[in-house]
N, C-alpha and C positions, 0 to 999 in steps of 0.2 A: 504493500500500500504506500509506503512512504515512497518508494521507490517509482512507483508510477505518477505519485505529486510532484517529485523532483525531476522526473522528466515532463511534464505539464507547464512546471514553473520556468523550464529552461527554455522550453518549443515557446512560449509567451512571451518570455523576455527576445527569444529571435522575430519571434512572425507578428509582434503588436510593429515594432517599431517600421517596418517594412508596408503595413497594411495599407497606407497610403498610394505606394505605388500604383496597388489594380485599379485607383481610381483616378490618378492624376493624369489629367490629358497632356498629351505633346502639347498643343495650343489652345485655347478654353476660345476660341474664335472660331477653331472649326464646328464648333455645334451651332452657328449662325444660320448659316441654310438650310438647314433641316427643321429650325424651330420659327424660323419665315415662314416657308410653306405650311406649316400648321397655322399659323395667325394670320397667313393672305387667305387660308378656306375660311378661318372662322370668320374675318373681315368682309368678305366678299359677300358672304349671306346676310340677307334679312332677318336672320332671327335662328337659333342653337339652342339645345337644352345646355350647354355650356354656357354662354351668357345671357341663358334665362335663368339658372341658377347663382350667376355670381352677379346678378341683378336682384334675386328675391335676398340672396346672401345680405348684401349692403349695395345699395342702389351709386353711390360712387366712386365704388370698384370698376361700376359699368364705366361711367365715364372717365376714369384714368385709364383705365384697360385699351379703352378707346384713343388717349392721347399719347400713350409709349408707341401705341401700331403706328399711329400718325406720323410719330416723331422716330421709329424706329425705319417707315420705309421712304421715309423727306432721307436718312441717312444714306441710304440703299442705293437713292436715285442718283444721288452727287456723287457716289463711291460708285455705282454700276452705269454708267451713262448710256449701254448699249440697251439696258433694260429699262430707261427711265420711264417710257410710257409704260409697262407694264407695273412700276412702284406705284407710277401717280395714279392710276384706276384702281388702287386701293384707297390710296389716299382720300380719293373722290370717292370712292364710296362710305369710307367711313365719314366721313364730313356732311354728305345730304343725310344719312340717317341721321346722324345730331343733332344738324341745325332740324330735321322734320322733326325730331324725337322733344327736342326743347319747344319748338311751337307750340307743341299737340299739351304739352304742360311745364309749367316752366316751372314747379319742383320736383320732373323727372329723375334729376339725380343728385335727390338731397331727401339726409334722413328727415323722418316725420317730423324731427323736434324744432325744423325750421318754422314750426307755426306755433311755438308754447310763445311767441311775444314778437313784438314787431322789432324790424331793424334798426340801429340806433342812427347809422347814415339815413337822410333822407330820398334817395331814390330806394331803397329796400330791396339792395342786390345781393346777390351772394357771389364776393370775390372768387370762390372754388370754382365756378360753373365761367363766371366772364372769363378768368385766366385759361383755364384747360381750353376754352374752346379759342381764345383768341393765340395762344401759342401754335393751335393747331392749325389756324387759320393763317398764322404768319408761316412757320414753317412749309406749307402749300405754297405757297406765293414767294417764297426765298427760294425755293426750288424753280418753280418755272410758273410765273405770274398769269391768273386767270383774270381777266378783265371783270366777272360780275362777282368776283370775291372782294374787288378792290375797295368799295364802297362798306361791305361786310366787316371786312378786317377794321378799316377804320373809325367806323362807331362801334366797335369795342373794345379799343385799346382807349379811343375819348371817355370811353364810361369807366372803364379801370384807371385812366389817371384821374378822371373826380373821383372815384372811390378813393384811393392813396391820400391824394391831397385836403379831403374833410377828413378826414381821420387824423383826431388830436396827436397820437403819433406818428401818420406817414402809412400806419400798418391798417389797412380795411379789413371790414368781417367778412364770414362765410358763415356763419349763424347770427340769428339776432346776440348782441355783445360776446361775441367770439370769433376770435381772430386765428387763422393759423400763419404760423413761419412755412410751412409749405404750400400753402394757396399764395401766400404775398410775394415770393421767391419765382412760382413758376411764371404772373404775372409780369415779376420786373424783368423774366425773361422773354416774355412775349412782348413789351413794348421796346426792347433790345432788338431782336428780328426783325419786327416790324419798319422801328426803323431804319432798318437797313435796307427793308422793300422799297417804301413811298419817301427816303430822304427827310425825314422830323426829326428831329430830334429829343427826347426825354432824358439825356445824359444830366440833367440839372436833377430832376426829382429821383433817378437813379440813386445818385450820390448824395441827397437829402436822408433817403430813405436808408440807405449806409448808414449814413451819422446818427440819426434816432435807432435804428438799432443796437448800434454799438450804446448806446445810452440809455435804453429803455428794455430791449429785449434779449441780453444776456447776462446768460446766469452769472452768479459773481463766485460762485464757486467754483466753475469748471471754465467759466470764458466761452461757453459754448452757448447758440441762440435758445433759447426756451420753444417748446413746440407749441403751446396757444397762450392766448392774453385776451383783456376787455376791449371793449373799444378806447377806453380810455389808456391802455398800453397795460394794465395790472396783469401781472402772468397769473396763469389759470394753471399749466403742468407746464414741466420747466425741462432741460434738453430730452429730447428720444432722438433714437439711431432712426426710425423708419422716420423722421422729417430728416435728420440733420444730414443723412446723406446725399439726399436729392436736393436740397435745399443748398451745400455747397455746390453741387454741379449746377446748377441754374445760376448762380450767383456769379461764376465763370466770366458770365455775360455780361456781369453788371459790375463786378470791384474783383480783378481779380487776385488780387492779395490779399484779401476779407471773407474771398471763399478759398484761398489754400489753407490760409490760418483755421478756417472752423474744419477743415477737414483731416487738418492734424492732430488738433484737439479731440476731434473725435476717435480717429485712429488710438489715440494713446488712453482715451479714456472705455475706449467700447470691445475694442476688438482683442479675440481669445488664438492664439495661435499654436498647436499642439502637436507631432507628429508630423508633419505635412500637414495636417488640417488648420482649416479658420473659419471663424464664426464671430456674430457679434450679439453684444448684449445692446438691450431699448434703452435702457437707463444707467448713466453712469453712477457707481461707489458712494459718490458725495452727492447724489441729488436722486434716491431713489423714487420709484413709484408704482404704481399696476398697472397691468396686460390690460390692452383690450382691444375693439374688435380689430382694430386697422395694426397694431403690431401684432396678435396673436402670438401663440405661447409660448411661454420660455423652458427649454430644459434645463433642471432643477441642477445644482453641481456645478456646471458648465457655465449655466448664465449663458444661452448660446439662445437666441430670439430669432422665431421665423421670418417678421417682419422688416425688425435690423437690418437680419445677414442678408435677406433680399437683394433690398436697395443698399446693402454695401458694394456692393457689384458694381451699380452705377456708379460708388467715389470709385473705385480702386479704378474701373477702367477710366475714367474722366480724367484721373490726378494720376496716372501711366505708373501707379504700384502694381507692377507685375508680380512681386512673390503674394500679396495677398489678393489678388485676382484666382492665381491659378490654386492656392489653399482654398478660397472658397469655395472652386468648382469642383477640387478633389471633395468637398466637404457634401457639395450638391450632388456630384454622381454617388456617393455612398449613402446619402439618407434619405435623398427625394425621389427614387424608383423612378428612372426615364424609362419613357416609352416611345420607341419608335415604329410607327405603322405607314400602312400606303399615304395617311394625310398630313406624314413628316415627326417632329419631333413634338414629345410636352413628359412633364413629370409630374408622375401620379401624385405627390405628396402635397401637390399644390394647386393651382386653377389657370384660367386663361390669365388673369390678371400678373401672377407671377412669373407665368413663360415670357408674356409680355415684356416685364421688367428686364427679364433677363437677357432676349435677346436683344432690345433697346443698350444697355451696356455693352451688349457685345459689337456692336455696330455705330455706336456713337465717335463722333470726330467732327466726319466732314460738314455738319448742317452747323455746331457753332462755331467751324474757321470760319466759314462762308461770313455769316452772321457779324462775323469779329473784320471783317475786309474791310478798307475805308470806304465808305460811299458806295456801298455794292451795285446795289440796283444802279443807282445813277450813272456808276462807270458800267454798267452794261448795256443800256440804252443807248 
């Protein structure tokens, strides 16, 4: 008996430290194509029990799910140019179902609680829904400009800079008196695109928006932005990994020394690195707090968070940390059960929304050089 322990203990002490390998990819880039074609089928239809469940799930899941395809195949078309008409007719098709899906109700993808009390701004918007969709709408038009989007894109970047701008600090809601750092973030990157389409400028309220948060919305313990606040700027829950990673990669656009910094900070405060593997926790040490539904749940021990490690993917590829890119994805093929069939890639452990994510990281680059050009559009014209 002993003798069979001590050969257990020795085969473990060889084959744990190794176990990494079966899952570590040559390049965590080649699973791009194959989890494309799963999200051009699920994009190109009208309707899925796939995004009918991650719509009964949480209703804006729909529509983020919706702005990574956007913003993952604006990436595809600049980096594939021989296939661009075939990116932008996803493009386009995700975009009329939006704009008809927000017609048809304009709290399609927002939870119920959007009616316990009225908005504190006076047009009674919610930043979540102007931002996703007007990124989405810039991103289409920095790719290859549609003439009846032109008019589109524009009054809605005009409604999210008066949102910005009455908001005592810079930071507009997405609930009545509640703000997120990732609805304000993906916004100040759709008025970055944008302008790069039609030549305006917002580089002033940009960098406003900078300076109230470095004063208003970060934590003083960790230096890292808080994830919501009132309208009046009071934080409501203070840093998470599933804002703060997306939140530096959009911020790229807008300061980017102010999103490498929060991206470091988060790095050193969130992220678990073990074997080959990596993972990140929601909430850092000094500023903890609870799961819930948009981070989903944590493994106990580890501190390793599904919704964290996610959108870690998005900083690591964004901020070119390649050793925690390719940890992550060792960490992805070992716990999140891929599956590949005739309609491409996705992984069981998760939904359309997080294949989403992931191949949006994997393919991200060319839509914010583009973006970052001087005078893009103009010098293309």
């Amino acid at each position: 008996m002993r003798r069979n322990l001590l050969l257990l203990f020795m085969a473990s002490v060889l084959w744990i430290p190794a176990l990494h390998l079966w899952f570590r990819p040559g390049d965590p880039r080649e699973l791009a194509p194959a989890l494309a074609e799963r999200q051009r089928m699920l994009s190109m239809s009208d309707e899925s029990p796939e995004r009918a469940l991650l719509r009964r799930n949480n209703p804006e899941w729909d529509l983020m799910n919706r702005t990574f395809s956007v913003l993952s195949f604006a990436n595809l078309a600049l980096k594939e140019p021989t296939r661009k008409a075939e990116h932008l007719a996803v493009i386009d098709a995700v975009l009329a179902r939006t704009l008809r899906d927000e017609h048809n109700a304009d709290d399609e993808f927002l939870l119920p609680y959007v009616h316990r009390a009225p908005f504190r701004d006076v047009r009674g918007r919610s930043l979540f829904v102007d931002g996703e969709i007007a990124l989405m709408l810039a991103a289409r038009q920095l790719v290859e400009p549609r003439e009846d989007l032109a008019s589109l894109l524009r009054e809605r970047i005009d409604t999210i800079s008066g949102q910005l701008e009455r908001a005592p600090v810079l930071a507009a809601e997405s609930y009545p008196d509640e703000g997120w750092t990732f609805c304000n973030t993906v916004a100040l990157a759709a008025l970055r695109l944008s302008d790069a389409v039609d030549g305006r400028d917002h580089s002033d309220l940009r960098r406003r928006w900078v300076e109230s948060a470095r004063k208003h919305l970060v934590d003083a313990h960790t230096g890292l932005l808080v994830s919501s606040f009132t309208f009046n700027g009071v934080t409501r829950d203070g840093p998470e990994g599933s804002t703060l990673w997306l939140a530096a990669h959009m911020l790229q656009v807008v300061d980017e020394d102010f999103a490498r910094e929060q991206y470091q900070r988060a790095r050193q405060e969130l992220i678990g690195e073990a074997l080959g593997f990596a993972w990140a926790a929601e909430w850092p040490a000094a500023a903890p707090n609870v799961d819930d539904i948009d981070s989903g749940p944590t493994i106990p021990l580890v501190n390793a968070n599904a919704g964290s490690s996610g959108l870690a993917f998005v900083g690591a590829a964004a901020f070119d940390d390649e050793p925690l890119l390719e940890g992550l994805t060792t960490s992805l093929r070992f716990a999140a059960f891929p599956v590949t069939d005739d309609t491409g890639l996705r992984f069981a452990a998760g939904n359309p929304l997080a294949d989403a994510v992931l191949l949006y990281s994997l393919v991200e680059g060319p839509l914010w050089r583009r973006a970052m050009e001087p005078r893009t559009m103009e010098a293309r014209r």
